[in-house]
N, CA, C and O atoms as a Tinker XYZ file with bonds, in Angstrom:
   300  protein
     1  N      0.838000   -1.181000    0.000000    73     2
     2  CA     0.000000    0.000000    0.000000    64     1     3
     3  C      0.878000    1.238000    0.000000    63     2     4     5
     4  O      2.040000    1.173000    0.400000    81     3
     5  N      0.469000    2.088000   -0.335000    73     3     6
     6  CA     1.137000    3.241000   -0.672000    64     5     7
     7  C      0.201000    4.324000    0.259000    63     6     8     9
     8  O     -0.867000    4.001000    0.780000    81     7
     9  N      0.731000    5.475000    0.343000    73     7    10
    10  CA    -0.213000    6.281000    1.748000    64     9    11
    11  C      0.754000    7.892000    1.220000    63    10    12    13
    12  O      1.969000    8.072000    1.133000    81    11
    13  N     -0.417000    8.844000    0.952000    73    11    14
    14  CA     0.052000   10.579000    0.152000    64    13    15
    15  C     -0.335000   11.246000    1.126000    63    14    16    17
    16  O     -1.547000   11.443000    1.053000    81    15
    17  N      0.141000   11.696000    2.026000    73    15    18
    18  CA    -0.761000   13.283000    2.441000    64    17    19
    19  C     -0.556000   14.441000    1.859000    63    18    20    21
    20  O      0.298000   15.055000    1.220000    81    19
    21  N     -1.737000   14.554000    2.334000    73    19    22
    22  CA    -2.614000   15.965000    1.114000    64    21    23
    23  C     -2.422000   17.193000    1.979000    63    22    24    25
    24  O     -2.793000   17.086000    3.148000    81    23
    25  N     -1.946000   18.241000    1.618000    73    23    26
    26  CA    -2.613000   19.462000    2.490000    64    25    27
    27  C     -4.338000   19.671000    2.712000    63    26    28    29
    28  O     -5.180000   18.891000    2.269000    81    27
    29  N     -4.535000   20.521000    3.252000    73    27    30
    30  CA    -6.072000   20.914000    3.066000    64    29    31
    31  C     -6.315000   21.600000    2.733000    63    30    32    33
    32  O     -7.511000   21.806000    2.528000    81    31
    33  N     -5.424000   22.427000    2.440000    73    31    34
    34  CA    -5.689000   24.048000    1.418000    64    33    35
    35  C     -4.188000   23.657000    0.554000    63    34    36    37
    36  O     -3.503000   22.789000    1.097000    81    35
    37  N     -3.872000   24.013000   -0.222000    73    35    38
    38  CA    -3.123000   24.044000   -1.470000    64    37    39
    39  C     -2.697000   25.245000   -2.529000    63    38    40    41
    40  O     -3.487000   25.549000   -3.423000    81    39
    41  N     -1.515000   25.869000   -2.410000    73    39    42
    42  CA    -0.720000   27.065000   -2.776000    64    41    43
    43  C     -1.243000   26.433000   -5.039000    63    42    44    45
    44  O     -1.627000   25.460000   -5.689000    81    43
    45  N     -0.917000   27.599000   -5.168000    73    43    46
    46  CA    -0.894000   27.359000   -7.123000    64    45    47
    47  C     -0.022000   25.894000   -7.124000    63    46    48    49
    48  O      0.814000   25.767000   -6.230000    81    47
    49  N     -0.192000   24.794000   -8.096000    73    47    50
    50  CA     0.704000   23.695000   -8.415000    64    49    51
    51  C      1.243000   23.188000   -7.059000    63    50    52    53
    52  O      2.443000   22.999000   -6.857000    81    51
    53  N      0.523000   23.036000   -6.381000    73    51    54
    54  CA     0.975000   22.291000   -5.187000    64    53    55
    55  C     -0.634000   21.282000   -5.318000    63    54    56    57
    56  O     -1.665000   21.563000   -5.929000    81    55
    57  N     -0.266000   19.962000   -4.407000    73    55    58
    58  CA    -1.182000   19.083000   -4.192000    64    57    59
    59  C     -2.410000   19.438000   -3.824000    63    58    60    61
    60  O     -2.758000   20.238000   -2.956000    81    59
    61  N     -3.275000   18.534000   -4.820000    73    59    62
    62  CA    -5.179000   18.668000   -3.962000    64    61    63
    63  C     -6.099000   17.777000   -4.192000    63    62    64    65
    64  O     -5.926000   17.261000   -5.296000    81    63
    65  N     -7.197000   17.285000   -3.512000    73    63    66
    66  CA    -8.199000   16.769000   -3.570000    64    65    67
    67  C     -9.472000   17.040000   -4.839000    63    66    68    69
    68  O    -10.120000   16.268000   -5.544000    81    67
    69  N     -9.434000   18.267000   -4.721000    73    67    70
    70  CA   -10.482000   18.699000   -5.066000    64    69    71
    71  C    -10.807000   20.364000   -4.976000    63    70    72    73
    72  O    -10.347000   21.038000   -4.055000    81    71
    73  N    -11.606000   20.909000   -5.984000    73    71    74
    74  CA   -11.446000   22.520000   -6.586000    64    73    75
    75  C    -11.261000   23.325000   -5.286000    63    74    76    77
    76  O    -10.442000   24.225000   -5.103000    81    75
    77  N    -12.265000   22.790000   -4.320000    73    75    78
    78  CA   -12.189000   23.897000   -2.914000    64    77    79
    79  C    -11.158000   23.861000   -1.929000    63    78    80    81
    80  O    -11.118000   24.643000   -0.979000    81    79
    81  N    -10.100000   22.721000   -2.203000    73    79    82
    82  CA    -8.938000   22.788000   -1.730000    64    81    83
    83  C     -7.905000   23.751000   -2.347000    63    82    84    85
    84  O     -6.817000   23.929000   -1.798000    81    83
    85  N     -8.326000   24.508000   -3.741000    73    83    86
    86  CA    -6.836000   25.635000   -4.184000    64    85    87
    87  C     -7.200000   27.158000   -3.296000    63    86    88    89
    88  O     -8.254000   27.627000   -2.867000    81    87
    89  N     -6.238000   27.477000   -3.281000    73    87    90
    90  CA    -6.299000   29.296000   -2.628000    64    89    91
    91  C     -6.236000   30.045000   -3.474000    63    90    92    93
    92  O     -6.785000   31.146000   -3.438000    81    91
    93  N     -5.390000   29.511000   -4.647000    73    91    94
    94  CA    -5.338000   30.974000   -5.623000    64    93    95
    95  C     -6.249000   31.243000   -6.302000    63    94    96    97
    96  O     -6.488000   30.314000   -7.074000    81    95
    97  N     -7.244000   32.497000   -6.471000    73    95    98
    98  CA    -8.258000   32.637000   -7.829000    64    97    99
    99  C     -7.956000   32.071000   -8.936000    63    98   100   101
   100  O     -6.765000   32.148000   -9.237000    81    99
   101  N     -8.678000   31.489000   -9.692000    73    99   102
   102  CA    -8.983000   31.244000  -10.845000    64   101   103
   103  C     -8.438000   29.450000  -10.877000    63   102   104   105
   104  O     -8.616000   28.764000  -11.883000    81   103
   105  N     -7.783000   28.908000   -9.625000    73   103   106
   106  CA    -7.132000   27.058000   -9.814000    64   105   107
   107  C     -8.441000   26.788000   -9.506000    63   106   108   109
   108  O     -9.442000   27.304000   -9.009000    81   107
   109  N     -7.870000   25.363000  -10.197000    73   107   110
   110  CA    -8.957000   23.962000   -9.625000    64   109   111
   111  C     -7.905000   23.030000   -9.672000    63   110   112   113
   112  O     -6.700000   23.156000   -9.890000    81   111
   113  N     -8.609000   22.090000   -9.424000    73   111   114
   114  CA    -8.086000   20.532000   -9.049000    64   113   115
   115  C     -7.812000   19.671000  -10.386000    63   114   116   117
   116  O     -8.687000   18.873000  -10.721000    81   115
   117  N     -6.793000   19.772000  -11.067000    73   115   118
   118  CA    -6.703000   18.949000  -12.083000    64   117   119
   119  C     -5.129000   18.392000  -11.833000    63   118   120   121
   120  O     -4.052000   18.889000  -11.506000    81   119
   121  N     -5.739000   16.830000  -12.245000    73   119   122
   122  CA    -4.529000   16.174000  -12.483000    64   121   123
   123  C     -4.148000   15.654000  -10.644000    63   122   124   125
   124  O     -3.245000   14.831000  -10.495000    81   123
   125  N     -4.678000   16.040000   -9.734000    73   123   126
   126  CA    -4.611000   16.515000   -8.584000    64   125   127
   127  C     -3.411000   17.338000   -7.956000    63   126   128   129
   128  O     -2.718000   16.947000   -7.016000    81   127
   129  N     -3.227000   18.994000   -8.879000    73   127   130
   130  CA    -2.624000   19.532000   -8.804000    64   129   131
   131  C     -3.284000   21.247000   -9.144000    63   130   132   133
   132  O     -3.695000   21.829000  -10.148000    81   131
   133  N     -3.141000   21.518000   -8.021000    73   131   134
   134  CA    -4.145000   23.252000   -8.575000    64   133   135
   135  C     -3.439000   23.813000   -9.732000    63   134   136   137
   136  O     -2.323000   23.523000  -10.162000    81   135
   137  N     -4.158000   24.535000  -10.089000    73   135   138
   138  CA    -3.497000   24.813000  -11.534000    64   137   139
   139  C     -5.236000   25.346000  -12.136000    63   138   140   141
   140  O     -6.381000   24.953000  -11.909000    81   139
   141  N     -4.394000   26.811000  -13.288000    73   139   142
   142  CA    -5.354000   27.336000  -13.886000    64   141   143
   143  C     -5.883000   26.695000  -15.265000    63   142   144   145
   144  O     -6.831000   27.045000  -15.969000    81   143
   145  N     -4.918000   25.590000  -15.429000    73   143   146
   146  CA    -4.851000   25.319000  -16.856000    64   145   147
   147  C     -6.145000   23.970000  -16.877000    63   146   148   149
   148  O     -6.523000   23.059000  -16.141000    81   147
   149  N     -6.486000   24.570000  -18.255000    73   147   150
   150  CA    -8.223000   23.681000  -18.452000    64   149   151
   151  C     -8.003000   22.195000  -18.890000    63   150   152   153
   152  O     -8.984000   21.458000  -18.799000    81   151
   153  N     -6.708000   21.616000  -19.402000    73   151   154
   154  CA    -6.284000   20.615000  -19.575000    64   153   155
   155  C     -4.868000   20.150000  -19.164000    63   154   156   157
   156  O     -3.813000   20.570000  -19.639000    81   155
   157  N     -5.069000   18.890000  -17.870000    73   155   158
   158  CA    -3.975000   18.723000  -18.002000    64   157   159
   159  C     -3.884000   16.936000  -18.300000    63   158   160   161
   160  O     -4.333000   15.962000  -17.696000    81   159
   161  N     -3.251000   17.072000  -19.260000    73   159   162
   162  CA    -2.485000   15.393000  -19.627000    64   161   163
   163  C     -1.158000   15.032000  -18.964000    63   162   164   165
   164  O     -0.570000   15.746000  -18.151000    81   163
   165  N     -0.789000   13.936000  -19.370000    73   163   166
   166  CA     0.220000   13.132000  -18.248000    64   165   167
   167  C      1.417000   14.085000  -18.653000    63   166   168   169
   168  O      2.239000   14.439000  -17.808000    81   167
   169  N      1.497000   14.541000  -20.141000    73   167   170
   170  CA     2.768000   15.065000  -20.190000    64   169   171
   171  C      2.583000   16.432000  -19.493000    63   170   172   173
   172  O      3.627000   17.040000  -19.252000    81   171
   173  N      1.591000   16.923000  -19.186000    73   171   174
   174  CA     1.745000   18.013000  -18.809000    64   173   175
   175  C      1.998000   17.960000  -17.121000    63   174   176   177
   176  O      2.338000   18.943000  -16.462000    81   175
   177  N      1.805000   16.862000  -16.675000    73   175   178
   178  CA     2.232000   15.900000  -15.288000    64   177   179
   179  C      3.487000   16.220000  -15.383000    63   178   180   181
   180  O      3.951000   17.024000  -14.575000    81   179
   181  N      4.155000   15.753000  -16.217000    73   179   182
   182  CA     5.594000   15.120000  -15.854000    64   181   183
   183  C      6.280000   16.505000  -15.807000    63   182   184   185
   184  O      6.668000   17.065000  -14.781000    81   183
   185  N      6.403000   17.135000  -17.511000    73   183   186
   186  CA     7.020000   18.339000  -18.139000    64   185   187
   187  C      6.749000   19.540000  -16.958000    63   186   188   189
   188  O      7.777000   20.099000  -16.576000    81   187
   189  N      5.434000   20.004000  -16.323000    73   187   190
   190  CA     5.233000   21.155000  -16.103000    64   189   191
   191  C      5.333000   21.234000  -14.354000    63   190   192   193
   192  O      5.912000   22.159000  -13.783000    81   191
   193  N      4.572000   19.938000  -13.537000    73   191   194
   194  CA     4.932000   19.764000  -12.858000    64   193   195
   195  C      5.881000   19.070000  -12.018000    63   194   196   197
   196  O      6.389000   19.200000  -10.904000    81   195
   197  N      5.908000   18.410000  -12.840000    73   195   198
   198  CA     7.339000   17.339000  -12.398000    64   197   199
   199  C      7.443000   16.201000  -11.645000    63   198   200   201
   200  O      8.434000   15.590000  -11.246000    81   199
   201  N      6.218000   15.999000  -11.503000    73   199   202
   202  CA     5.104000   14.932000  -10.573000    64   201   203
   203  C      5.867000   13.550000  -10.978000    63   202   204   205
   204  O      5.816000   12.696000  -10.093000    81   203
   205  N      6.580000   13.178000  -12.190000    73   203   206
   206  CA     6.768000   12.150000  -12.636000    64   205   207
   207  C      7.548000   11.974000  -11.924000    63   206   208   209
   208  O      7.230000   11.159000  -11.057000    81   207
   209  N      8.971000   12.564000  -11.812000    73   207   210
   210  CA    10.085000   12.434000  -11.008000    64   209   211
   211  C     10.357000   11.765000   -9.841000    63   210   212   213
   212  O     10.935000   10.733000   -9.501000    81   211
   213  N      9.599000   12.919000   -9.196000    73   211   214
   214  CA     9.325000   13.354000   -8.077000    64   213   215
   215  C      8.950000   11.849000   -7.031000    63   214   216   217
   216  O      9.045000   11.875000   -5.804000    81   215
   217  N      8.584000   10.791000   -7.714000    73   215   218
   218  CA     7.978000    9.549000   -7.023000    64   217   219
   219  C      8.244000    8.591000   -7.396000    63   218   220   221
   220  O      7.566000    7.605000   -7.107000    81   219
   221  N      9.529000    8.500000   -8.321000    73   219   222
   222  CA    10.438000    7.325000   -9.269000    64   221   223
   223  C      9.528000    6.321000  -10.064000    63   222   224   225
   224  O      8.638000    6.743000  -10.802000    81   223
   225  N      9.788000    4.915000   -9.883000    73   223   226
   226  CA     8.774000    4.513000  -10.570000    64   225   227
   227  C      7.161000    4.637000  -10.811000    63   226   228   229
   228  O      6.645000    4.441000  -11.911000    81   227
   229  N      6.404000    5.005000   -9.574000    73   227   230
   230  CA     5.428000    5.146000   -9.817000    64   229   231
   231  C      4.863000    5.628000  -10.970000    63   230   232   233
   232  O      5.358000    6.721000  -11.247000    81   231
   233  N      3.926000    5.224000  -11.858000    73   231   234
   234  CA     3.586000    5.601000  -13.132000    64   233   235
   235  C      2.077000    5.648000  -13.106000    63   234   236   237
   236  O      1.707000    5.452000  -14.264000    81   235
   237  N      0.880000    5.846000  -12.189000    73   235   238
   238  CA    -0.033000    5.974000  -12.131000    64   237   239
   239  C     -0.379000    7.268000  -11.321000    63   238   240   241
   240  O     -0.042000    7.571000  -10.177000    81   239
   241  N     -1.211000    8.004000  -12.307000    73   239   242
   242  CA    -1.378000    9.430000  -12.170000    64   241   243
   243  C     -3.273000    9.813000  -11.631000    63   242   244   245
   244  O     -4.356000    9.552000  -12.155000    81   243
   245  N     -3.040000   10.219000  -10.909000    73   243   246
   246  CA    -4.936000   11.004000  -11.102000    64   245   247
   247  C     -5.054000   11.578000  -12.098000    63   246   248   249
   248  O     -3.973000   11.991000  -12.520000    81   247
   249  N     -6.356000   11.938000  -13.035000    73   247   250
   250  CA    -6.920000   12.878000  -13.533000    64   249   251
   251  C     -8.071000   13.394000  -13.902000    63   250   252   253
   252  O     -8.881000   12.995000  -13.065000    81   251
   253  N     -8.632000   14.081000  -14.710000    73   251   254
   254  CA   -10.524000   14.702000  -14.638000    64   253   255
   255  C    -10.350000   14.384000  -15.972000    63   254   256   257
   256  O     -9.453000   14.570000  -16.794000    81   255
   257  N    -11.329000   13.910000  -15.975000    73   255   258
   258  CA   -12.079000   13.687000  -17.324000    64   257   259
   259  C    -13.732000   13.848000  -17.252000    63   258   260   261
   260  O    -14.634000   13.170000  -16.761000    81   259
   261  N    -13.680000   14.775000  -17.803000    73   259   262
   262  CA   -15.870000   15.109000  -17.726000    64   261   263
   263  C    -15.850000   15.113000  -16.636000    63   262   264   265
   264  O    -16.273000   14.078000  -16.122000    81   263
   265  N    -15.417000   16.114000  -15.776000    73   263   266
   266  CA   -16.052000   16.148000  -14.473000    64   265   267
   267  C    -15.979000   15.295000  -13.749000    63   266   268   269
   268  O    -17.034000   15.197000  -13.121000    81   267
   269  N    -14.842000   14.147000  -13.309000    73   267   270
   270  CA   -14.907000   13.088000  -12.915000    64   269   271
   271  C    -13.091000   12.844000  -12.916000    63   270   272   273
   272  O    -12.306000   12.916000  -13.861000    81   271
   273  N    -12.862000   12.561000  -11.572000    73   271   274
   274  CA   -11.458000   11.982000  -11.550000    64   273   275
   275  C    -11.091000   10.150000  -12.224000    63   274   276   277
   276  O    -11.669000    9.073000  -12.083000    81   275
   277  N     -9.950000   10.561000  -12.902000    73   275   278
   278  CA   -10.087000    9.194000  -13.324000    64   277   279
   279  C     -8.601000    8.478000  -13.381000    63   278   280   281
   280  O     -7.800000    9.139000  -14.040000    81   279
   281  N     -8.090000    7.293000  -12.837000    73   279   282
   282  CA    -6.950000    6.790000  -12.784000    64   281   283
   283  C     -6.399000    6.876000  -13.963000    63   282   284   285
   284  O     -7.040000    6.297000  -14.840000    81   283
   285  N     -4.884000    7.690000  -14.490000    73   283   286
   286  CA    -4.145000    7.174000  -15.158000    64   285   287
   287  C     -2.903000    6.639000  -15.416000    63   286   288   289
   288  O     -2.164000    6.564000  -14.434000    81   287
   289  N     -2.514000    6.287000  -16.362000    73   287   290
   290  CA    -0.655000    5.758000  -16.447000    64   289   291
   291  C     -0.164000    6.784000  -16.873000    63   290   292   293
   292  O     -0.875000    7.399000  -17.669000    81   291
   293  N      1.101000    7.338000  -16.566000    73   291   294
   294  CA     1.631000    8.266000  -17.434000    64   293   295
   295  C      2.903000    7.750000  -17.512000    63   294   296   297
   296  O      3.341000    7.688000  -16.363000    81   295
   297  N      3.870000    7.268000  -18.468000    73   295   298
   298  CA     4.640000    7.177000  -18.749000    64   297   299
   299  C      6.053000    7.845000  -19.475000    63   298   300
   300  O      7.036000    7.134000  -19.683000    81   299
């Protein structure tokens, strides 16, 4: 098992649950990473935040799709 803690409030591109967890105007919760940007894909995981790195092999990512978080791989 694997085990993340989350803040409960969340700075720009820092970790989150969900939209009412960002502080800055205009973030939401994508990718589970606040952020203003309306799409984020895995590369934009790895490249922008750096999320890939950051957790070595791990290769399974959160993300929104239609309004809905959804498990992905990002490789």
């Amino acid at each position: 098992m694997s085990y993340f803690v989350m803040p409960g409030r969340s700075q720009h591109h820092q970790f989150c649950r969900k939209d009412s967890d960002c502080l800055a105007k205009g973030d939401f919760c994508r990718g589970r990473v606040c952020t203003n940007q309306t799409t984020v894909t895995c590369q934009t995981i790895t490249e922008v935040f750096g999320i890939g790195t950051k957790f070595g092999d791990f290769s399974e990512m959160h993300g929104w799709m239609e309004g809905r978080p959804v498990l992905l791989t990002c490789d």
